[in-house]
C-alpha positions in Angstrom: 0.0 0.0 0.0 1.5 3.1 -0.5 1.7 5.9 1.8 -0.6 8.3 0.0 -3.0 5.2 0.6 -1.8 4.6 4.1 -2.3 8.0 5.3 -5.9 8.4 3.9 -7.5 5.2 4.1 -8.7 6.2 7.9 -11.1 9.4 6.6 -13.9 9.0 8.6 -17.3 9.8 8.1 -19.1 9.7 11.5 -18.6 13.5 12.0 -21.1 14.3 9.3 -23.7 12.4 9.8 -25.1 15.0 13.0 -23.8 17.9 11.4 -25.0 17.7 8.3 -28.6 17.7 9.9 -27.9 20.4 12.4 -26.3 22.2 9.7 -29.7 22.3 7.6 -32.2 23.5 9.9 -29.6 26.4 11.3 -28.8 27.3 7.3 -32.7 26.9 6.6 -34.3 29.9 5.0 -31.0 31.5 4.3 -31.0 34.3 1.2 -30.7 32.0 -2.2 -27.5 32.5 -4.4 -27.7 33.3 -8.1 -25.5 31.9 -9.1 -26.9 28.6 -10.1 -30.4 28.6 -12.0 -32.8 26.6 -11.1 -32.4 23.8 -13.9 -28.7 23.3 -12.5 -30.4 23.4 -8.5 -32.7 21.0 -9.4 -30.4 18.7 -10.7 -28.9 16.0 -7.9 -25.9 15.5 -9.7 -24.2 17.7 -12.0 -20.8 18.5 -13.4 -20.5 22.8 -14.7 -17.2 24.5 -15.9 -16.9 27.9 -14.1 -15.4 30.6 -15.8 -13.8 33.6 -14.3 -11.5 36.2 -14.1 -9.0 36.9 -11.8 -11.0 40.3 -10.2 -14.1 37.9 -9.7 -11.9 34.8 -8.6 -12.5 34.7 -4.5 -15.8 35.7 -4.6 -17.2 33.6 -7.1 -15.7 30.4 -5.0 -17.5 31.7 -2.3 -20.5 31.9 -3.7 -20.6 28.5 -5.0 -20.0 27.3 -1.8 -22.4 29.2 0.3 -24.8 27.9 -2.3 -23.8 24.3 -1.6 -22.9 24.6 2.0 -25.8 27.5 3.6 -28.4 26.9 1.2 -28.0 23.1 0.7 -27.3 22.1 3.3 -24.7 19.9 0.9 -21.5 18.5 2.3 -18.6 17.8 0.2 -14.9 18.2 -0.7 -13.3 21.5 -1.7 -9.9 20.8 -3.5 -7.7 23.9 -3.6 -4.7 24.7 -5.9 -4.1 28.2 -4.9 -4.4 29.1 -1.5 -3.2 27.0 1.7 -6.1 25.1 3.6 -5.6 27.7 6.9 -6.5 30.8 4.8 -9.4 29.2 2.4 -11.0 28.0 5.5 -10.4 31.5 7.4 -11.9 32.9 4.0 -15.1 30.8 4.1 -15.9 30.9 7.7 -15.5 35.0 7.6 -18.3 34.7 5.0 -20.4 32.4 7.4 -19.9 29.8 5.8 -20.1 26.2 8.1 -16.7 24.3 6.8 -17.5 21.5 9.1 -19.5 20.2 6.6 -16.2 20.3 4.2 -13.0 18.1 3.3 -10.7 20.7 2.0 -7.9 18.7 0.2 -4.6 21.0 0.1 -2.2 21.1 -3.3 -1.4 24.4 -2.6 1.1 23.7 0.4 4.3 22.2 0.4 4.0 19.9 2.9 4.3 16.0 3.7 1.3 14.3 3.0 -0.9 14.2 5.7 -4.5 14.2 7.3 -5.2 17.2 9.8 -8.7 17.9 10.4 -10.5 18.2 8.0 -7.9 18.5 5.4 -5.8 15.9 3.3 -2.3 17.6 2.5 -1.1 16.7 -0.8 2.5 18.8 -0.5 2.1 19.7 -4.0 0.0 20.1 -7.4 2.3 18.2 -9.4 1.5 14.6 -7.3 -1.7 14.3 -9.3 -2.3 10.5 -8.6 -2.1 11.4 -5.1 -4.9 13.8 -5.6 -7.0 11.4 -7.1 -6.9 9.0 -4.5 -7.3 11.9 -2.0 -10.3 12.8 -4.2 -11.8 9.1 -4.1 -11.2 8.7 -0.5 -12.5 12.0 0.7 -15.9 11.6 -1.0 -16.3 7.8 -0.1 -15.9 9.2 3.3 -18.9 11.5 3.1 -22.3 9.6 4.1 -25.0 11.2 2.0 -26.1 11.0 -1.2 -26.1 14.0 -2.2 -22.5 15.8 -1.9 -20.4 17.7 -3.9 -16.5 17.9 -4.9 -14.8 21.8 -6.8 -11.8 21.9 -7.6 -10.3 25.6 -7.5 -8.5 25.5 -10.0 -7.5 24.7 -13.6 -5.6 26.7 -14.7 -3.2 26.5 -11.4 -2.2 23.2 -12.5 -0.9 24.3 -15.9 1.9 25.8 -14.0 2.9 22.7 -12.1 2.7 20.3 -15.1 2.7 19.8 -19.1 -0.6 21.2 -20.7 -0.9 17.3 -22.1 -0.8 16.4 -18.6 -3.8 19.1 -17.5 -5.7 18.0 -20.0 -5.5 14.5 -19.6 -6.1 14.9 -15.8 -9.5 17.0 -16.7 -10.8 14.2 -18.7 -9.9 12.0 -15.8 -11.7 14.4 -13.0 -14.4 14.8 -15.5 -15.1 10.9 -15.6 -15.1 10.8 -11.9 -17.2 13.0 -10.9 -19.8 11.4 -13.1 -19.0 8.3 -11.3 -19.0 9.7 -7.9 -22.6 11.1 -9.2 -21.6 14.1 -7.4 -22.1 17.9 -7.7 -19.1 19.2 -9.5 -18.0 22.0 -10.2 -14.2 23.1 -11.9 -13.2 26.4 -11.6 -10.9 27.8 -13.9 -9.1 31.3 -15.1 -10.5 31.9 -18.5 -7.5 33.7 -19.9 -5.3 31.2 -18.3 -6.5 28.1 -19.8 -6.4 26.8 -23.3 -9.2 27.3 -25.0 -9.0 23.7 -27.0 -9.4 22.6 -23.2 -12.3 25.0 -22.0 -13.8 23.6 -25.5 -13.7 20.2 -24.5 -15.0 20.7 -21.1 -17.4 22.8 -22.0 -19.2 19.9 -24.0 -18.7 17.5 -21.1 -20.3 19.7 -18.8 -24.3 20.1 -17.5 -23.5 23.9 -18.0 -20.9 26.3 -18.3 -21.1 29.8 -16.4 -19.4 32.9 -17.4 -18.4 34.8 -14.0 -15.6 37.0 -16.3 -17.7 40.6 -15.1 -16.6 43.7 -16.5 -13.6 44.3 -18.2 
């Protein structure tokens, strides 16, 4: 077994199973996001390509999760390429925004792979098959049926690796999160990703949403 393996095999799940209900009558009746319509809301699994530019980055991710988390009462996995687990979950929570119903999976510090939390440290966005186990294990771990799993983002990953090697890894995340029959959402810098990529994606996906704003 390796140690990637070793060190995540143990997620549990137990932790959710109260929370997630006390979760949903506290975030009950909380104001509704826009930004998903309601053929996407209705949906209970979905895969959508968000597209955005930098100015509107941190507070479209937000968004999507206060959708997921406050509105949804949804739990699921946040995996995040560009900002360290501490800060993305100091970001949420100072937007009221419950990340104990969240596995935050950290590529963005360069660390030894561990489990602390609610987080699974990668150490780095270049160890991709570690990711995807960390992926696999994290939303195995979560007991509901309904969940979801973003990945923040794209683009970030064209800096650690090959283009060939992004691409082929977002056909690979695109097939699981249709196997996980999850909510997913991949975020992505428009002007930082190839557009033969946001192509592709784009006709994988349920729906693709524009979150550029004004130039």
């Amino acid at each position: 077994m390796s140690k990637i393996n070793q060190i995540f095999e143990h997620v549990e799940n137990q932790r959710f199973s109260s929370t997630i209900e006390k979760a949903k009558d506290f975030h009950r009746g909380s104001q509704k996001s826009k930004i998903f319509d309601k053929e996407v809301k209705s949906l209970k699994d979905y895969l959508i390509l968000v597209t955005v530019d930098a100015k509107n980055y941190q507070k479209t991710a937000i968004d999507i999760v206060r959708s997921l988390v406050n509105e949804d009462g949804t739990p699921g996995v946040y995996v995040t390429l560009n900002k360290p687990y501490d800060i993305m979950q100091r970001i949420l929570e100072n937007n009221s925004i419950d990340t104990r119903l969240i596995i935050f999976i950290d590529a963005a510090s360069r660390t030894e792979a561990k489990k602390v939390g609610n987080c699974l440290y990668i150490g780095s966005a270049e160890k991709l098959s570690d990711m995807s186990v960390a992926m696999d294990q994290a939303i195995k771990a979560i007991p509901t049926a309904e969940k979801f799993l973003i990945f923040d983002s794209l683009n970030t990953l064209a800096i650690f690796n090959k283009q060939a090697t992004v691409a082929r890894f977002a056909h690979f995340l695109t097939g699981k999160i249709r196997e996980w029959k999850v909510k997913g959402i991949i975020i992505t810098l428009e002007r930082e990703t190839e557009q033969a990529l946001l192509d592709e994606l784009t006709q994988f996906s349920d729906a693709r949403i524009d979150m550029g704003g004004e130039a």
